[in-house]
N, C-alpha and C positions, 0 to 999 in steps of 0.2 A: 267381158264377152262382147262380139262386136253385132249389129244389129244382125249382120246374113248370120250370121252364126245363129244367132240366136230364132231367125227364121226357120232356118234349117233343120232344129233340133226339133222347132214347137211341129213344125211339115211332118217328121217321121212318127212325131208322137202320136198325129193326127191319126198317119194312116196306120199305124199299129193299132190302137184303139179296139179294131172290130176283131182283132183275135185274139183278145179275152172273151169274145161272144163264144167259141168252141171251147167248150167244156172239157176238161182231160178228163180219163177215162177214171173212175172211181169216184166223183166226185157226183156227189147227190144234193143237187140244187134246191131240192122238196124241205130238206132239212133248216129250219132257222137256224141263224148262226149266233154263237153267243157274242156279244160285245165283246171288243179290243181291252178294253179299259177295267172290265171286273163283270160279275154273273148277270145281265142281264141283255137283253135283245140288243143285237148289231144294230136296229132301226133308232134305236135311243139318241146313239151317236150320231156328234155334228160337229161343224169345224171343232180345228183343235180339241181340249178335251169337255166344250160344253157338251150341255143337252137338248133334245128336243121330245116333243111328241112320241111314244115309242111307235102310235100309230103312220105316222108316214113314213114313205113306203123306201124301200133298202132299190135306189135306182142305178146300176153300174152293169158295164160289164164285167165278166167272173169266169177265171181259170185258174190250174193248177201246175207246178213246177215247180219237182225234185222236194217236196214234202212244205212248197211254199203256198199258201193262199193268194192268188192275184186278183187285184180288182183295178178299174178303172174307169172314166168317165170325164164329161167335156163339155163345156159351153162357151160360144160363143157366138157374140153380136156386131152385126156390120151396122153402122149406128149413122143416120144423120142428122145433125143436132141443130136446132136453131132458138136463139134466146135473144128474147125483144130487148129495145130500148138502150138506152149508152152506155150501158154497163153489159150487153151480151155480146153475141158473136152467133158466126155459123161456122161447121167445122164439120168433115167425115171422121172417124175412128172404129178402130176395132177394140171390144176389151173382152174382159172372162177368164178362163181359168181352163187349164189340163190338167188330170190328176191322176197317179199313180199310186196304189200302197201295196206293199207283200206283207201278209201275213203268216207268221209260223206258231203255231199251237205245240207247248213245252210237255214235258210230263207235270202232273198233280194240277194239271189245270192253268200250267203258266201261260201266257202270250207274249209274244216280242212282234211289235207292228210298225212299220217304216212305212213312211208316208213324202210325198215329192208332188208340189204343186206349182205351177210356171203358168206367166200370164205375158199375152200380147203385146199391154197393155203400154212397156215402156217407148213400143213402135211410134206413138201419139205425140212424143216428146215430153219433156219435162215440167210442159205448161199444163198438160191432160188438156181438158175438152171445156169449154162454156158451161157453165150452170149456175145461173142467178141463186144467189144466199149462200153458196158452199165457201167455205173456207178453213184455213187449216194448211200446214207447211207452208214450203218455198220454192219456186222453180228457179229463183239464180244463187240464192246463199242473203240478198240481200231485200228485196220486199217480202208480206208476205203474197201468197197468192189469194187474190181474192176471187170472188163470182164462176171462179174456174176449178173443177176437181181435178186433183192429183192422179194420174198413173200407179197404178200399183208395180212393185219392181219386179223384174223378170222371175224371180226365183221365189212365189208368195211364202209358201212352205217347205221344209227339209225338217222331217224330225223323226225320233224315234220312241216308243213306248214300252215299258214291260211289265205287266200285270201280272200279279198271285192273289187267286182267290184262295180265302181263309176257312171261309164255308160257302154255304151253298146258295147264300145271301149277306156276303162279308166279303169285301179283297182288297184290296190296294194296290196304289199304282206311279211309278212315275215317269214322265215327260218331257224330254229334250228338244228344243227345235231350237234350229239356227236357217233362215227365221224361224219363228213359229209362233205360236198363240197362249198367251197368259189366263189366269183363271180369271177375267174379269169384261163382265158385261154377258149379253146373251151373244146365241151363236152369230157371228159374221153374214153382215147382208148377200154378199154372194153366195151364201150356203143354207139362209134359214129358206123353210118352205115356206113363210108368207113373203118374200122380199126375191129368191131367185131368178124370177123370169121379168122384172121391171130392171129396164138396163142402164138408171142411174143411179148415183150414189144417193142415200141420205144424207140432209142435211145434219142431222141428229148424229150425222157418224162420229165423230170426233168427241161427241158425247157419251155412246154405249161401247164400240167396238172398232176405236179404232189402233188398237196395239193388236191384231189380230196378223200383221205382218212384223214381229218385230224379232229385233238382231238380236239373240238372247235368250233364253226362258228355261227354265228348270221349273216344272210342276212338278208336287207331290200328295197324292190326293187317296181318303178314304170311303169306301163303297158300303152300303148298310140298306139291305132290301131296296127303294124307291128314293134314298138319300144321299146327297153326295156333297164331302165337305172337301176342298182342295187348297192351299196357297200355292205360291209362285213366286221366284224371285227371277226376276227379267230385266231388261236394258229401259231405262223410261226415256228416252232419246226414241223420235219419232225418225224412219229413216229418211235418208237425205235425198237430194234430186237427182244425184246421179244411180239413176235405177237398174243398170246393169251389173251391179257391183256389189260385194257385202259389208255392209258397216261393222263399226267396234260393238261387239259383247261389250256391257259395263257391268250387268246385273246388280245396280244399283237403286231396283225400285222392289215394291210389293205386291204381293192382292190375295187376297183371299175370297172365296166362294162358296156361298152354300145352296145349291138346288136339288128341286124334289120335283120327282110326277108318282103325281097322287093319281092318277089311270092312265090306261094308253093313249086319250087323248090332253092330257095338257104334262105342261111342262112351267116350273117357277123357276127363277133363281133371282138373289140379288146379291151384290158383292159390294168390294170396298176395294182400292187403290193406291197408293201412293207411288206417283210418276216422279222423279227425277229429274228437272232440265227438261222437259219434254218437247219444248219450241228452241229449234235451232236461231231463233231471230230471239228468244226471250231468255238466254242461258241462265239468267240467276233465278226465274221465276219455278218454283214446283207445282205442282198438283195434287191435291185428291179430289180423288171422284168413287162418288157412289151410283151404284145401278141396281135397277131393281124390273124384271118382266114377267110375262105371261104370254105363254106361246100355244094355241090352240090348232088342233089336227085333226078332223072326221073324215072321211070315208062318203062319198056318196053315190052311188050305183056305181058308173063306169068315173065318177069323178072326186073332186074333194073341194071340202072348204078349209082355209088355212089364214089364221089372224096372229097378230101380234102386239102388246101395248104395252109398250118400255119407258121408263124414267132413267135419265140421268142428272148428275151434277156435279158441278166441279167447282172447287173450289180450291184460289189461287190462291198462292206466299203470299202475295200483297193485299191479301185482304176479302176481292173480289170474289163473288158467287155468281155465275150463270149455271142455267138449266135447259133443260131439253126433253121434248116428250114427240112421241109418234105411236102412231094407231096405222098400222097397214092391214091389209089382206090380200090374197088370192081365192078366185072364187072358176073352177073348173066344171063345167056343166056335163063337161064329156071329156073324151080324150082330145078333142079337135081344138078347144075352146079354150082359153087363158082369159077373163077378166082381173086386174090389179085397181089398187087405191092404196096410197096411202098421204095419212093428216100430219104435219109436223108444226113445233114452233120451235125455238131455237136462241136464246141468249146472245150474242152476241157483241165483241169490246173492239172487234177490228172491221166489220163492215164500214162502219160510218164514222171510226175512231177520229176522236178521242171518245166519241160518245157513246154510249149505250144502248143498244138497239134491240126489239124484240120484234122478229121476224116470222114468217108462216108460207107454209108452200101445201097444197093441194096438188097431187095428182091423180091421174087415172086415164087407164089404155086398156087394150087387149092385146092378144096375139094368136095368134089360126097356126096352126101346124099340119105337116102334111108327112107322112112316114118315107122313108126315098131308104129304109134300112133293118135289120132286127137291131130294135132299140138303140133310134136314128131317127130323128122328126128334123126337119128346117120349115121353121113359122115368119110370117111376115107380122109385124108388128105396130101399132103409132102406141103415145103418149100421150096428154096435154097436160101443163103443170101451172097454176095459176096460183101467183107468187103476191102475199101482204109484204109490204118493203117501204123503206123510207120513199120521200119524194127525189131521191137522187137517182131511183131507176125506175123515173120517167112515170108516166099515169096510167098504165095500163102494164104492167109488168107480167113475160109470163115466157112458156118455154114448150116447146114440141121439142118428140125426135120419133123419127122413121126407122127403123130398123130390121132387117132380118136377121134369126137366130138358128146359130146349127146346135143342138143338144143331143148327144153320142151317151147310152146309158141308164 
């Protein structure tokens, strides 16, 4: 698909968006909706088929057509980025995500749910954007990219689900996406609530969630009151640079997951993996990796507080063990107000390779919103992210970005 094209598409989807807001007629909004995926609250659900908090809040638009459930929803960030010292850069971009799903509710309780998520993002180029400590893939096929994040590819999500509950606290379910998202790590930073409204990646990414785009995946997973155990077999190949495009299904990797919310506000899970070739620049090398989180969700007047503190580790064919941890939150005082934070440190064999490095990045912003919609804000944004890093990026290493956010949902 070629860039207009692909402008053109995300343009209509934009303005379709606000009529999901008109309700068809029959449709009783008051009612909680049960989950996609087996008996318990639609608000559980979060990317692909993790979990979260049941307490945050179910944010979309929502209508009805010829016996289908519509929903949809949208963000996006006009971003300008700036990162110190010799190894940054300055750069404008846009990134985020459009999202689409129809839901159709079967007899005895079944679901069949299709889901389609599309991202800006490949507009930015293949290099993505500056950001000190990030790394992970390649933008030409032969370095990798360093200090700089990846674009997500045009097309994040396409998958499809179908659930039978068993009883009334029992069901099972499986999970196709091409892309789509494997049972392993917690929910995707552009979708958890402590991590959505900060508009850069983690550095930890490639440590918890970063198969949350991938070319491949068949889950099959069982439901049992507040517990949920799933594998997956998916593609372990990270996709490639040319991000308008879809890569080879190999379904040559694994994972398994087991999370629980023991109440409405928190949510656990930790899993296990085994990637396949998963660095295009390292073909013979594999991967496991284990993850393990805790996602916290309260409620506070007109606002909320929203945390997260994840482990990962991976551990390479050749021997090598890195790790990775991060503590974020969101702290919402009202509906106007967005405060973010999050702590990371990060393992590292290619920053400063051959050597071994262990890195650290602090940030913290806000963001103001202002309503211009029914369930429609555009917020104006900063950041500031102050980076521990070798002495090759310079004495003072550190990073801002400016940004304003449109969120439709």
């Amino acid at each position: 698909m070629s860039p207009f094209r692909a402008v053109a598409l995300l343009s209509l989807l934009v303005a379709a968006l606000p009529a999901f807001a008109q309700e068809m007629p029959g449709m009783d909004m008051s009612m909680p909706m049960a989950g996609a995926l087996g008996p318990y609250a639609l608000t559980r659900e979060a990317s692909g088929t993790g979990w979260q908090p049941d307490a945050v809040p179910h944010d979309a638009f929502h209508g009805r057509l010829d016996g289908w459930e519509l929903m949809g929803h949208a963000l996006l960030n006009g971003v300008y980025d700036s990162q110190s010292g010799p190894r940054g850069g300055t750069q404008w971009f846009v990134s985020g995500w459009l999202m689409g799903a129809a839901r159709r509710d079967l007899d005895e309780g079944d679901v069949l749910n299709l889901r389609l998520m599309l991202s800006p993002e490949p507009l930015m180029g293949a290099r993505g954007y500056p950001l000190l400590l990030a790394s992970g893939e390649t933008a030409d096929g032969r370095t990798p990219l360093l200090d700089r994040q990846h674009p997500h590819d045009l097309v994040m999500e396409m998958s499809a689900s179908y659930a039978h509950d068993i009883s009334q606290s029992d069901g099972v379910f499986i999970y196709a996406g091409y892309p789509g998202e494997p049972a392993l790590g917690p929910p995707a930073f552009p979708h958890r609530a402590s991590a959505m409204d900060i508009p850069e990646a983690p550095i930890t990414h490639h440590f918890l969630d970063s198969t949350h785009i991938t070319f491949g995946v068949a889950t099959l997973g069982y439901v049992h009151d507040d517990w949920k155990l799933e594998v997956s077999q998916f593609t372990g190949r990270e996709p490639d640079q040319q991000r308008f495009d879809f890569d080879a299904a190999r379904f040559d990797s694994t994972s398994a997951r087991l999370s629980w919310n023991p109440n409405a506000n928190w949510s656990l899970q930790a899993s296990w993996g085994f990637l396949k070739s998963p660095e295009q620049l390292t073909p013979l090398l594999d991967e496991t990796r284990l993850t393990a989180s805790v996602q916290y969700f309260t409620a506070l007047g007109e606002g909320s507080l929203a945390a997260m503190l994840a482990w990962g580790h991976k551990r390479l064919s050749d021997g090598e063990n890195l790790d990775g941890f991060s503590l974020e939150t969101e702290y919402k005082p009202d509906r106007a107000w967005t405060a973010f934070a999050r702590a990371e440190t990060a393992d590292s064999d290619e920053l400063v390779a051959p050597a071994l490095a262990s890195v650290g990045k602090l940030s913290l912003g806000a963001i103001h919103d202002w309503p211009v919609g029914d369930k429609t804000v555009l917020g104006l944004g900063a950041l500031y992210d102050l980076d521990f890093a070798p002495r090759a990026y310079g004495s003072d290493p550190h990073g801002a970005m400016v940004f304003v956010r449109l969120k439709a949902g």
